[in-house]
Rosetta silent file (secondary structure, phi, psi, omega in degrees, C-alpha in Angstrom):
SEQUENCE: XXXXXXXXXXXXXXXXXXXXXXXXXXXXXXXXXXXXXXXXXXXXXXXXXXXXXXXXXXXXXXXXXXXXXXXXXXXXXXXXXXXXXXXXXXXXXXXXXXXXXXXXXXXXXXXXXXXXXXXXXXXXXXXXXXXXXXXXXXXXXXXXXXXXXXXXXXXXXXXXXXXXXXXXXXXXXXXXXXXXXXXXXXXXXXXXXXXXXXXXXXXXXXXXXXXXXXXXXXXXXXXXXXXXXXXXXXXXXXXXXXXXXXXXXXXXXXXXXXXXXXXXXXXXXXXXXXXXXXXXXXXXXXXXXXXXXXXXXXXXXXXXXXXX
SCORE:     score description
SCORE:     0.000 S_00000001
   1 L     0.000  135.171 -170.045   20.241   13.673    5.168 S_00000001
   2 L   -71.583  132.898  160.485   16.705   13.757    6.884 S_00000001
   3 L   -31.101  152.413  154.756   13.937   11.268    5.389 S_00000001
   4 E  -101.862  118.851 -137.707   11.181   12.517    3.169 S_00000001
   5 E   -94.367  134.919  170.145    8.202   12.729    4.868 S_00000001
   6 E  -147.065  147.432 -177.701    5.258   11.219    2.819 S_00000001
   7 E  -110.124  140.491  171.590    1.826   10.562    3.127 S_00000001
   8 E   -76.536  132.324  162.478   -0.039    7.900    1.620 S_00000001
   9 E  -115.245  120.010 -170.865   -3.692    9.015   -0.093 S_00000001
  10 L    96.343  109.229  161.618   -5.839    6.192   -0.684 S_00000001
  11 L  -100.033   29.466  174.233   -5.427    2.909    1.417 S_00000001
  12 L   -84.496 -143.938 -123.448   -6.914    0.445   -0.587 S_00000001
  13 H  -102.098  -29.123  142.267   -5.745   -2.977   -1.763 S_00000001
  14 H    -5.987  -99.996 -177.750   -2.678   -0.971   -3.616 S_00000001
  15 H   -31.530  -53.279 -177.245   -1.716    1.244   -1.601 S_00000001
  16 H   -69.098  -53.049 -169.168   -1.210   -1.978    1.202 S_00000001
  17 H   -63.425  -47.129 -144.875    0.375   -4.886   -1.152 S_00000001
  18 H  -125.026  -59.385  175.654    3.005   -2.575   -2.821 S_00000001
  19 H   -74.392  -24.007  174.619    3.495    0.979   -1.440 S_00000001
  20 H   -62.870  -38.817 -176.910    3.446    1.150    2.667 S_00000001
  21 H   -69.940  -44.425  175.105    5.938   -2.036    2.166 S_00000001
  22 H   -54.088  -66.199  166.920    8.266    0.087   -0.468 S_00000001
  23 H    -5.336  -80.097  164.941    7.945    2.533    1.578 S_00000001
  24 H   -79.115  -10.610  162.685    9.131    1.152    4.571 S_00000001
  25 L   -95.861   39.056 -165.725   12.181   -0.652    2.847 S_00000001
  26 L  -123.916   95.311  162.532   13.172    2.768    1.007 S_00000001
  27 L   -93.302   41.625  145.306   15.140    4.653    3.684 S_00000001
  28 L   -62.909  -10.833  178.227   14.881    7.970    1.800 S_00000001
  29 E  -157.025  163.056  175.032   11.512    8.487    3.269 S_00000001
  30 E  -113.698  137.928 -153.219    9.392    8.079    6.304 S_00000001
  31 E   -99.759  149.583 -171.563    5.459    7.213    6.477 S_00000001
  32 E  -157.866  -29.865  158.615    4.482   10.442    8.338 S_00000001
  33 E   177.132  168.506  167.096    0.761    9.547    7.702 S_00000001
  34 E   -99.192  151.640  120.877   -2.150    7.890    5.746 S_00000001
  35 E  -119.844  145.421  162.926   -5.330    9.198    4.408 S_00000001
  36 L  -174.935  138.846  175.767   -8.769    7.926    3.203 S_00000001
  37 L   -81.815   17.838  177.998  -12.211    8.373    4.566 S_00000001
  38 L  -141.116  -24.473  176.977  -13.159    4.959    4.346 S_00000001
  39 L  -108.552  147.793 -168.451  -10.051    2.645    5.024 S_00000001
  40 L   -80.983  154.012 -139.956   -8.230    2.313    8.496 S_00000001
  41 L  -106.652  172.504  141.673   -4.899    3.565    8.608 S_00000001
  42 L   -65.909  118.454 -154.365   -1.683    1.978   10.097 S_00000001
  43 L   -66.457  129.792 -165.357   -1.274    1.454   13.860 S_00000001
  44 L    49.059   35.999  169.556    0.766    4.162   14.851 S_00000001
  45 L  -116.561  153.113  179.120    0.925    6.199   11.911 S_00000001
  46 L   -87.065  148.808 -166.240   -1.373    9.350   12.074 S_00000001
  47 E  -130.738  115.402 -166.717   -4.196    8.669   10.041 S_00000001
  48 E  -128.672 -178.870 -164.419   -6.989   11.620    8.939 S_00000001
  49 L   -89.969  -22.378 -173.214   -9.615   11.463    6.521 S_00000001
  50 L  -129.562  142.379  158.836   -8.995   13.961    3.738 S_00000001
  51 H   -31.613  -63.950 -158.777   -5.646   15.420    2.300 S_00000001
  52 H   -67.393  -22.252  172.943   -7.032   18.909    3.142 S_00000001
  53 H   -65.000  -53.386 -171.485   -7.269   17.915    6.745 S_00000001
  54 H   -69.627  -48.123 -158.943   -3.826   16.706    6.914 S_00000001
  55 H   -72.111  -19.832  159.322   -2.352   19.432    5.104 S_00000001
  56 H   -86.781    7.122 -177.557   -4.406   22.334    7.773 S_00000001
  57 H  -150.984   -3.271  167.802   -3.739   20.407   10.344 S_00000001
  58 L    71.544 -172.108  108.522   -0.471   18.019    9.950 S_00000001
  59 L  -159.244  140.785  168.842    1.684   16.296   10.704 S_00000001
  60 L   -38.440  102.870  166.408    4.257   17.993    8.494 S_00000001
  61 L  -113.742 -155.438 -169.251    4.968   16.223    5.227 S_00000001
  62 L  -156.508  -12.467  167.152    7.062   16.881    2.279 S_00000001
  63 E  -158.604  147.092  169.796    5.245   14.354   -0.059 S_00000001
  64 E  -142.487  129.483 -169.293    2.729   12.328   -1.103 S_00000001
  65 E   -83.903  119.765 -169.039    1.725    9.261   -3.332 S_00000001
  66 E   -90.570  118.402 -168.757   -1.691    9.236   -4.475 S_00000001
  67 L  -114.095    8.986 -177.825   -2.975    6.042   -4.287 S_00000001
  68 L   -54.857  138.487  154.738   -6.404    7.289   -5.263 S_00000001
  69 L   -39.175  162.003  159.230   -8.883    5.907   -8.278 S_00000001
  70 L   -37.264  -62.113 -165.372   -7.857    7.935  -10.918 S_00000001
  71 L   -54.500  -25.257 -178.678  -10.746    9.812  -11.596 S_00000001
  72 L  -122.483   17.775 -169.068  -10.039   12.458   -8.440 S_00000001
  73 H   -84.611  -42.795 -169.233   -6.132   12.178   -8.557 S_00000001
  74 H   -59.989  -46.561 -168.257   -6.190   15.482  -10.449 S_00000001
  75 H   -64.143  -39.942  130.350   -7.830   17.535   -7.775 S_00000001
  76 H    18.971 -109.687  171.453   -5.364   15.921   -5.393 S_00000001
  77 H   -59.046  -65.764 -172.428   -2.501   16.777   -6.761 S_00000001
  78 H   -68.967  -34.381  171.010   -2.952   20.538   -7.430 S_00000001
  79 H   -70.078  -39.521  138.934   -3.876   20.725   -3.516 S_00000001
  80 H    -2.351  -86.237  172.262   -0.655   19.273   -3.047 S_00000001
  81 H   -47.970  -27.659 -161.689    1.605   21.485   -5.571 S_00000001
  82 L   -94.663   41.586 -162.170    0.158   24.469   -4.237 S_00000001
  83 L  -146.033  -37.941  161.043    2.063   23.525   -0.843 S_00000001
  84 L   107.876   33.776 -130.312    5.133   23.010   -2.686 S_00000001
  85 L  -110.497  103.901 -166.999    4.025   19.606   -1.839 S_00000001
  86 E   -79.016  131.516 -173.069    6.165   16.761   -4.093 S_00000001
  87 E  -112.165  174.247  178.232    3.790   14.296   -5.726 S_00000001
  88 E  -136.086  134.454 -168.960    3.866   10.683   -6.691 S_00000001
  89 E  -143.598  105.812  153.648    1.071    9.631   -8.864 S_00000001
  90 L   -75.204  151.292 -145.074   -0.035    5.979   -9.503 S_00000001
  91 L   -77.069 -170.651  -46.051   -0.656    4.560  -12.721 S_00000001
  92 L   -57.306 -175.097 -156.942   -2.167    5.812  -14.520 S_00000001
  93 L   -86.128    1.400 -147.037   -1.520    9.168  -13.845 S_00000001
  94 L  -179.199  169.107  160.883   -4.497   10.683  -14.460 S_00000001
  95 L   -84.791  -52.863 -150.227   -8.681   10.787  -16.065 S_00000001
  96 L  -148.045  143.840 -173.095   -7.403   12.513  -19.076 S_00000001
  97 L   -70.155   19.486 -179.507   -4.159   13.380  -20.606 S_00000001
  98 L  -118.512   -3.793  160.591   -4.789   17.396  -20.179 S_00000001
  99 H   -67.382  -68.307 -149.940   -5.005   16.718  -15.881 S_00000001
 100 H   -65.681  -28.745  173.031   -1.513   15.265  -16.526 S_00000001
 101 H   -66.466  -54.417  174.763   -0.151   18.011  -18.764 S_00000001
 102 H   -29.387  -65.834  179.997   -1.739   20.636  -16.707 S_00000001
 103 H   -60.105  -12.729  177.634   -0.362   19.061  -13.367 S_00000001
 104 H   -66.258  -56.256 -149.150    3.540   18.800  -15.350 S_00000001
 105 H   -89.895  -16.470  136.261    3.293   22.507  -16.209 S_00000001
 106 H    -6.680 -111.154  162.854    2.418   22.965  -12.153 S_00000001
 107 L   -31.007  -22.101 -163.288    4.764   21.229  -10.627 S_00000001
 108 L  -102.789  -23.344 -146.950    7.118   22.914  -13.129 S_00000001
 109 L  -126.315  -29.964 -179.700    6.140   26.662  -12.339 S_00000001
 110 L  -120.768    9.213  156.907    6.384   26.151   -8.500 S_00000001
 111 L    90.345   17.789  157.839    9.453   23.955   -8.393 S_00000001
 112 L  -167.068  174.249 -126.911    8.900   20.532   -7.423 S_00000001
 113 L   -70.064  117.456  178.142    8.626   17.079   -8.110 S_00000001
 114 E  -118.420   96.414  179.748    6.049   15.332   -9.908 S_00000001
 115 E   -80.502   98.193  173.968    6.349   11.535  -10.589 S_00000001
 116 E   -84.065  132.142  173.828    3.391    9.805  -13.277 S_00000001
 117 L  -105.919  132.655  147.070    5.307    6.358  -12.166 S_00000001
 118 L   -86.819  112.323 -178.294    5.065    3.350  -14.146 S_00000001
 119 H   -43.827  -73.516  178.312    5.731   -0.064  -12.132 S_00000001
 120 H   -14.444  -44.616  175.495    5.925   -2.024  -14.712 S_00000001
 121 H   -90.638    4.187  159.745    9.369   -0.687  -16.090 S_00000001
 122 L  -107.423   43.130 -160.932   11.105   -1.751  -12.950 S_00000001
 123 L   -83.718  165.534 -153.283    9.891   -5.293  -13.439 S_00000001
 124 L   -77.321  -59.043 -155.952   13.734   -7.224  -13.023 S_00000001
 125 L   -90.143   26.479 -161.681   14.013   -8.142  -16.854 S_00000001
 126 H   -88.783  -35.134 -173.301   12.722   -4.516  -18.617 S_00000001
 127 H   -59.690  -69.409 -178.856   16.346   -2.374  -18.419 S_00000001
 128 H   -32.077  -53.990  170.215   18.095   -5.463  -20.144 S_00000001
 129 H   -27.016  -78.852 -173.112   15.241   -5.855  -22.170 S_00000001
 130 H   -74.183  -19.351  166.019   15.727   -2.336  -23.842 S_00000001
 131 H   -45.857  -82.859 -144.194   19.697   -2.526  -23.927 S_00000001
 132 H   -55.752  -33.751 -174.848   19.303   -5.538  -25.664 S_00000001
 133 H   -93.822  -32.571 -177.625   16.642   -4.277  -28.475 S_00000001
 134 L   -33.681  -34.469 -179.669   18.929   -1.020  -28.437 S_00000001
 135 L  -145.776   47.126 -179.562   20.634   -2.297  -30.989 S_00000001
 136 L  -136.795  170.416 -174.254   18.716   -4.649  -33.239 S_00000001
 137 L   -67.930 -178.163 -138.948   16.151   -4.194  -36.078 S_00000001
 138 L  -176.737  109.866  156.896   12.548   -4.512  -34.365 S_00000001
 139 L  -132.332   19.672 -178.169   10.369   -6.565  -36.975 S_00000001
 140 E   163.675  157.737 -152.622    7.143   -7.521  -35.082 S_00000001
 141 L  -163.364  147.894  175.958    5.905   -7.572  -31.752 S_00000001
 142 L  -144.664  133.521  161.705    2.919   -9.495  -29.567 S_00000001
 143 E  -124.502  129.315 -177.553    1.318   -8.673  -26.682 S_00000001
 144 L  -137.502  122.809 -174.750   -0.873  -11.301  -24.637 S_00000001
 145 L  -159.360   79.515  165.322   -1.884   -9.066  -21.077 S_00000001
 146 E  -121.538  123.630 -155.796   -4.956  -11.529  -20.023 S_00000001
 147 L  -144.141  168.937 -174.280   -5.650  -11.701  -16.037 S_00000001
 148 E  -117.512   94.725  163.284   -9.045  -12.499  -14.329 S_00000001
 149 H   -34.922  -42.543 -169.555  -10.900   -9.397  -12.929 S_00000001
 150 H   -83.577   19.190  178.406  -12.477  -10.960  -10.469 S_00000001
 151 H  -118.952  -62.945 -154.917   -8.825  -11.727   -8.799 S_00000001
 152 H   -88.767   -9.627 -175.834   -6.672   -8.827   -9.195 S_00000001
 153 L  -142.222   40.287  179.701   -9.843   -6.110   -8.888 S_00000001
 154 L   -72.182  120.518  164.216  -12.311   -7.493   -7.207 S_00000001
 155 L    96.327   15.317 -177.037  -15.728   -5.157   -5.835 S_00000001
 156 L   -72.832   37.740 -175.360  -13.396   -2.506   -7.781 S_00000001
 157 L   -56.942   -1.996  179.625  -16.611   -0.198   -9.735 S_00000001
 158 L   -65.305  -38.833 -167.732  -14.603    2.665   -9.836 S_00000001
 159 L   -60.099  -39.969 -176.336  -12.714    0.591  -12.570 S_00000001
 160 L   -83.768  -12.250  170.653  -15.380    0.628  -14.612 S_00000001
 161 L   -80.426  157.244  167.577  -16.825    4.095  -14.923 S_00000001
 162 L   -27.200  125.586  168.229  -15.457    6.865  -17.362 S_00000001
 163 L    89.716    7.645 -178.700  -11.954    7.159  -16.494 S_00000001
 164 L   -63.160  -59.270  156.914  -11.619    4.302  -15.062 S_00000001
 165 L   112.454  -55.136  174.096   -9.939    2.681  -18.192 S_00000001
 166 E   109.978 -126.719  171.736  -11.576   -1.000  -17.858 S_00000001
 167 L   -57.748  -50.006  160.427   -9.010   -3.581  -19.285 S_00000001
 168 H   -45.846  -21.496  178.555   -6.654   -0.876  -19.756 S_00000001
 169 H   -57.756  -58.144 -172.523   -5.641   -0.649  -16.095 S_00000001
 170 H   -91.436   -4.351 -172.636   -3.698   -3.147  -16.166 S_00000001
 171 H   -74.644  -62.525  135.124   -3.433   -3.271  -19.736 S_00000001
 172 H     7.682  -66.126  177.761   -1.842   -0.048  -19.337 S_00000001
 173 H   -51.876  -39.854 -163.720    1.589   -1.972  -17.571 S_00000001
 174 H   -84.856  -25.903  167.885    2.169   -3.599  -20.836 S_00000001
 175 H   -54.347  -34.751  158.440    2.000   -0.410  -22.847 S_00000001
 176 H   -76.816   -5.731 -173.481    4.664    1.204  -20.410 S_00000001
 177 H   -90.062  -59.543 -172.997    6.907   -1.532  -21.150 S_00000001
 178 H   -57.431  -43.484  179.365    6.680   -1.445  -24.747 S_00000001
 179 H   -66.024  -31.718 -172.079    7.339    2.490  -25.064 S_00000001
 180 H   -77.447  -42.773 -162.804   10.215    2.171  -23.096 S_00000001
 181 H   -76.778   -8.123  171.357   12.267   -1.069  -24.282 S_00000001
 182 L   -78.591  151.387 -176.588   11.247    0.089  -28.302 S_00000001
 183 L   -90.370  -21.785  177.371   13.721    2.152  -29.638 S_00000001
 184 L  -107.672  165.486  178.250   11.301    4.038  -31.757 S_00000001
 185 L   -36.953  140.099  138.341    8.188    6.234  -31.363 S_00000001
 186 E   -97.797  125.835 -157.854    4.398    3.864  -31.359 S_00000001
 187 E  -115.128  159.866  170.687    1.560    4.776  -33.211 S_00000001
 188 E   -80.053  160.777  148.809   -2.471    2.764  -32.921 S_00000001
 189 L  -146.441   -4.449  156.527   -3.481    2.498  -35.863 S_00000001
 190 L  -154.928 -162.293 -156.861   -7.025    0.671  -35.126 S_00000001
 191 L  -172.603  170.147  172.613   -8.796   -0.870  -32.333 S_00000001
 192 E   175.371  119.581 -177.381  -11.897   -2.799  -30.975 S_00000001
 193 L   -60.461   -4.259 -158.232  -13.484   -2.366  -27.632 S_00000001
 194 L   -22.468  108.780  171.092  -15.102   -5.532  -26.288 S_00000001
 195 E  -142.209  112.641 -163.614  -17.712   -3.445  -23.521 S_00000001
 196 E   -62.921  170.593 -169.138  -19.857   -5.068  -21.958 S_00000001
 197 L   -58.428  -33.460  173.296  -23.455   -3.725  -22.065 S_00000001
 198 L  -100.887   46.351 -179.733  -23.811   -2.959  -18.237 S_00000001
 199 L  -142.701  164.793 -172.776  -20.195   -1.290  -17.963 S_00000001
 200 L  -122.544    5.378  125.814  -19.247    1.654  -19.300 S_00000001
 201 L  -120.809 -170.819 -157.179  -15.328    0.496  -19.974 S_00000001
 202 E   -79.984  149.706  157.660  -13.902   -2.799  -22.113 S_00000001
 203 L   -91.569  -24.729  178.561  -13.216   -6.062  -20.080 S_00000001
 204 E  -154.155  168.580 -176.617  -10.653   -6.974  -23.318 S_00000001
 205 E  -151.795  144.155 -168.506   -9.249   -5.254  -26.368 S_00000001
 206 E  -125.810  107.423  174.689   -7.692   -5.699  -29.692 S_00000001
 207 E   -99.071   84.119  163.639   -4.818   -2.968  -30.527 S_00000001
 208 E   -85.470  123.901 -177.527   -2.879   -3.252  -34.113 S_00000001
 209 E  -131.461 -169.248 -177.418   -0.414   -0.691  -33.759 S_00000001
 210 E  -153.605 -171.970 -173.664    3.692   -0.130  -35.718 S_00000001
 211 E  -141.911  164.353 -165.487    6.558    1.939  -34.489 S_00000001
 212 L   -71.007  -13.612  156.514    7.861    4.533  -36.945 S_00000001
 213 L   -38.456  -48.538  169.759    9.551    1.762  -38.825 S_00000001
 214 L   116.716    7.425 -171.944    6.937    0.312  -39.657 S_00000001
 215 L   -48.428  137.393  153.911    7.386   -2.850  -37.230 S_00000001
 216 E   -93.388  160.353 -171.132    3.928   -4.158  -36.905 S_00000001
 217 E  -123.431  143.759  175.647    2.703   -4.195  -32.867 S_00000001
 218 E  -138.012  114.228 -174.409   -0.161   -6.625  -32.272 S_00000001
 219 E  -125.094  169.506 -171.478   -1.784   -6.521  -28.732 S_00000001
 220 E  -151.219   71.352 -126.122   -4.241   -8.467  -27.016 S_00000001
 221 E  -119.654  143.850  158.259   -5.993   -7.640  -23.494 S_00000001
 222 E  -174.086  141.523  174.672   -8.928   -9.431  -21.841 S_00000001
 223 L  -106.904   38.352 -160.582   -9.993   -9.922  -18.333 S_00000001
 224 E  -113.986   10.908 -178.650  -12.030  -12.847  -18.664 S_00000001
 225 L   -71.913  125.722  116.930   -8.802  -15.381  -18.631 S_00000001
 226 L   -49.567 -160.509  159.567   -9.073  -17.918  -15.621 S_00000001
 227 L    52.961 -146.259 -178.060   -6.842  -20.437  -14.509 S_00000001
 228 L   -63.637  164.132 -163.029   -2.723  -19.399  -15.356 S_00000001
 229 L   -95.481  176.066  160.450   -2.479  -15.440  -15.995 S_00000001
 230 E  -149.568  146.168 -161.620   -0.582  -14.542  -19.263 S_00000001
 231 L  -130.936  -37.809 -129.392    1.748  -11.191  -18.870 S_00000001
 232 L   -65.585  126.572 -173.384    3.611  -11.362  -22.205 S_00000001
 233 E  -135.708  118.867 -178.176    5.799   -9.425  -24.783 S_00000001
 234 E  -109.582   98.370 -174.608    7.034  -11.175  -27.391 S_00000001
 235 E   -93.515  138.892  125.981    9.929   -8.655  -30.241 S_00000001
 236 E   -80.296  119.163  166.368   11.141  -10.290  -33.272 S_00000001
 237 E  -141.156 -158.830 -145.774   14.280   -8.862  -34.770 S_00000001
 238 L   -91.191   -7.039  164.451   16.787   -9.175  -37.091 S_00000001
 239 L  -116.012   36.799 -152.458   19.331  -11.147  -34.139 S_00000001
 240 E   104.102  169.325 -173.086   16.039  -13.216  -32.771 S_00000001
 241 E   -91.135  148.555  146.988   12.905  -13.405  -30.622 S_00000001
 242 E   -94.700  148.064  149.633   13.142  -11.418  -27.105 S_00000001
 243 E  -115.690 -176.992  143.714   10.262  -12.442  -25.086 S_00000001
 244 E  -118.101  117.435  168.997    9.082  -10.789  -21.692 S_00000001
 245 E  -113.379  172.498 -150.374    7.253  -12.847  -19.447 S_00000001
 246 L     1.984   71.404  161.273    5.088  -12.727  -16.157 S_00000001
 247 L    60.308   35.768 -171.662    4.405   -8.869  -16.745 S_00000001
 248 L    83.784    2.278  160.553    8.498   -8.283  -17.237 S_00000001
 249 L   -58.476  -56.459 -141.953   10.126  -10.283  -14.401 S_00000001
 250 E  -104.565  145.430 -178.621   11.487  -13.211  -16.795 S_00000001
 251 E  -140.346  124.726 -176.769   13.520  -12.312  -20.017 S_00000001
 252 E  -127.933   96.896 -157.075   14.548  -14.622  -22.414 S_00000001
 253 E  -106.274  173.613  164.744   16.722  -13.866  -25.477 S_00000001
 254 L   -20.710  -35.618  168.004   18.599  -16.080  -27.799 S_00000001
 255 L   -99.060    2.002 -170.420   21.566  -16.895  -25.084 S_00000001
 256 E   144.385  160.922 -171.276   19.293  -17.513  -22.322 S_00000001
 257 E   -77.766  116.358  147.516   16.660  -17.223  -19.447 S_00000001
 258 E  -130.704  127.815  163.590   17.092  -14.703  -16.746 S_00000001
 259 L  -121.526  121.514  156.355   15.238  -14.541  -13.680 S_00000001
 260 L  -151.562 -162.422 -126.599   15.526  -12.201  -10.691 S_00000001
 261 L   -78.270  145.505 -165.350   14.249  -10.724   -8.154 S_00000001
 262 L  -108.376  146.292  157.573   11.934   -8.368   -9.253 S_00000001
 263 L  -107.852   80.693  137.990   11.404   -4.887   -7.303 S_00000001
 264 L    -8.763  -97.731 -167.982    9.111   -3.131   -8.619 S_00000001
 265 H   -65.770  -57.557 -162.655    7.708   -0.892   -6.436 S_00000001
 266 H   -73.555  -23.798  170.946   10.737   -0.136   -4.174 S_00000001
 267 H   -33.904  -74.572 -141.675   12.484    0.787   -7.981 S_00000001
 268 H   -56.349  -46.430 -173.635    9.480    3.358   -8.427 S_00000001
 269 H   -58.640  -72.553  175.846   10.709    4.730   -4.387 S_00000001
 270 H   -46.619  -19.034 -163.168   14.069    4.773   -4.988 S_00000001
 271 H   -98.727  -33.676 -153.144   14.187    6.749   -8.961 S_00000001
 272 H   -63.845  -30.209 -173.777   11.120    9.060   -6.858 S_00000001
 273 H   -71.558  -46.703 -174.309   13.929   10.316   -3.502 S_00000001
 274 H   -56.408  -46.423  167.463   16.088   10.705   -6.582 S_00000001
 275 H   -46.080  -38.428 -166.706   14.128   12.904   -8.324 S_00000001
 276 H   -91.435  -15.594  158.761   13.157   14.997   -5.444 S_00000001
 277 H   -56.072  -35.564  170.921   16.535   15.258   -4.518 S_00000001
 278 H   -95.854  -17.333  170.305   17.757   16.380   -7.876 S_00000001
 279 L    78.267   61.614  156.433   14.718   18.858   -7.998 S_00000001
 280 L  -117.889  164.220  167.706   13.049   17.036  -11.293 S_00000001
 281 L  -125.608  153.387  177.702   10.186   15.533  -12.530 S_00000001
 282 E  -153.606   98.031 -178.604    9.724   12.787  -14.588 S_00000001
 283 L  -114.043   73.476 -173.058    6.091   12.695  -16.008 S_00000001
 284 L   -86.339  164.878 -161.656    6.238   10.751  -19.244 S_00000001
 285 L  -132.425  -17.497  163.960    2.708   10.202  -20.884 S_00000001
 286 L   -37.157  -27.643  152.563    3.322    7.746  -23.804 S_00000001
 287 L   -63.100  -51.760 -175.635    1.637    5.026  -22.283 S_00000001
 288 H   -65.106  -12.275 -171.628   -1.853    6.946  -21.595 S_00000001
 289 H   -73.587  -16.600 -169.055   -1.386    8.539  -25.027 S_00000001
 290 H   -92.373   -8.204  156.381   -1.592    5.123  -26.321 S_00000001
 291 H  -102.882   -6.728  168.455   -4.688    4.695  -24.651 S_00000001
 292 H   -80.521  -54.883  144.187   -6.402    7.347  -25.002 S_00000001
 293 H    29.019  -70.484 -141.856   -5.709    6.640  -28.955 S_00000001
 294 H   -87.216  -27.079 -177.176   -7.394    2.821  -28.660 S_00000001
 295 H   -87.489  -45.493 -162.895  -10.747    5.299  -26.904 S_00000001
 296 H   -69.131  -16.538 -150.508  -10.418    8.107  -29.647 S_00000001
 297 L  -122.926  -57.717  177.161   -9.905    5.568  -32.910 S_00000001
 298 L   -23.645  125.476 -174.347  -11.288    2.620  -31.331 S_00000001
 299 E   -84.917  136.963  173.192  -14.514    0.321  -32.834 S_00000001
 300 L   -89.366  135.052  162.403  -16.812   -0.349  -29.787 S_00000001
 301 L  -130.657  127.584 -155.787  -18.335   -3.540  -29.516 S_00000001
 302 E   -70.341  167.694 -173.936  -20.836   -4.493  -26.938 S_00000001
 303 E  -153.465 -176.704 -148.449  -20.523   -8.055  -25.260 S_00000001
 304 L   -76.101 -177.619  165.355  -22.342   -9.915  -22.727 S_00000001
 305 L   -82.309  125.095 -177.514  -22.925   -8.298  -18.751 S_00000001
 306 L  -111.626  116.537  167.142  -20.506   -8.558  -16.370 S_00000001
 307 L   -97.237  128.041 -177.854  -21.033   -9.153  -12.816 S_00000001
 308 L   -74.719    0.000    0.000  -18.386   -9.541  -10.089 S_00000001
């Protein structure tokens, strides 16, 4: 069976660390080109400045992963689809959860694949994770997701305008983890914004949320940590604590520690050739729903000015 030709959109600091390397260890597909009008491409890959360029003027592809800010990933994507073009969408998937419904019922109407991907849930210890909760009571939950902006997003201002999400980007990872390894549905139920005065999203956030149980969820984001990161998900049930550590590689239940190796990214490659292969989609939206929630319900509170 022939590769799947895909083009990368967007070559920023993404785009470099995690997909051109999945990429090239995935052999379901073949780099057939880059775009972006401001970052240089890969030597001896074709490289052109806009999707609409490549797609009047080629190289032939058959997909492409949008490695784009958010904020224009809709616009994208529908030039894409209407090529019959299979997309890949990094998270999040979208500005607003009515791009990503829109782009679902697309992709759905002209017959092919459309991936909102989460990373996060191929971190090495997340499947076990939800086996393992699969079949115990759930009676409280913690999330600590504190990182240093000025490391993992640095000169990043995109992050910070409307759609951007702020703290939530990355915030965001821990929120896919938690919908998937709970067995039940998560609702917000209040919020508080930390934003600073010259940004227009939060650098940290305070989420109390429950699952339809009533399990309380307690989360806790800020990007103003230095020194060690903290990635963490901590469940209390009714056979022990689970945690998750460093953002879902490490998992540690009541018999023991496991660490391996985690693949992300090459996961996210591998479930995407399946998909396109099987002629599906798999656009789940339960993480962004829970953030758009923490913006709709959510108390704002201004803080101090943040400069990079």
């Amino acid at each position: 069976m022939d590769p799947i030709r895909i083009a990368v959109v967007g070559v920023g600091k993404i785009a470099r660390d995690q997909h051109l390397p999945a990429i090239a260890g995935t052999p379901a597909f073949s780099l057939a080109a880059t775009v972006s009008p401001h970052d240089p491409g890969q030597e001896g890959i074709p490289h052109l400045a806009s999707l609409e360029e490549l797609l009047e003027k080629g190289p032939a592809i058959d997909a492409v992963a949008l490695c784009t800010p958010p904020q224009v990933r809709y616009g994208l994507a529908v030039q894409a689809l209407k090529r019959g073009i299979h997309v890949f969408l990094e998270k999040p998937p979208g500005a607003t959860l009515s791009e990503v419904v829109a782009l679902r019922d697309r992709a759905d109407k002209v017959g092919v694949t459309l991936f909102a991907s989460w990373h996060s849930r191929f971190a090495a210890g997340v499947a076990p994770a939800r086996a393992w909760l699969a079949e115990r009571r759930i009676e409280k939950v913690s999330i600590v997701w504190r990182e240093d902006v000025r490391v993992w997003h640095p000169g990043q201002a995109w992050i910070w305008e409307p759609g951007g999400l702020g703290v939530f980007d990355p915030g965001i990872n821990a929120l896919s983890i938690l919908t998937h390894i709970l067995p039940r549905p998560v609702f917000l139920k209040a919020a508080t914004l930390s934003i600073p005065v010259n940004r227009a999203a939060p650098i940290a956030a305070d989420l109390n949320m429950c699952d339809s149980g009533g399990a309380e969820i307690h989360m806790d984001l800020d990007w103003r940590q230095t020194g060690p990161q903290s990635w963490d998900i901590i469940v209390e049930t009714d056979a022990g604590t689970l945690k998750l550590s460093q953002g879902g590689a490490v998992l540690t239940t009541p018999t023991g520690t496991e660490h391996n190796e985690d693949l992300e990214y090459p996961g996210l490659y591998s479930r995407f050739a399946n998909l396109i292969r099987g002629g599906r989609s798999d656009v789940d939206i339960d993480p962004f729903r829970l953030v758009a929630d923490a913006f709709l319900r959510g108390r704002r509170e201004p803080v101090e000015a943040f400069h990079d």
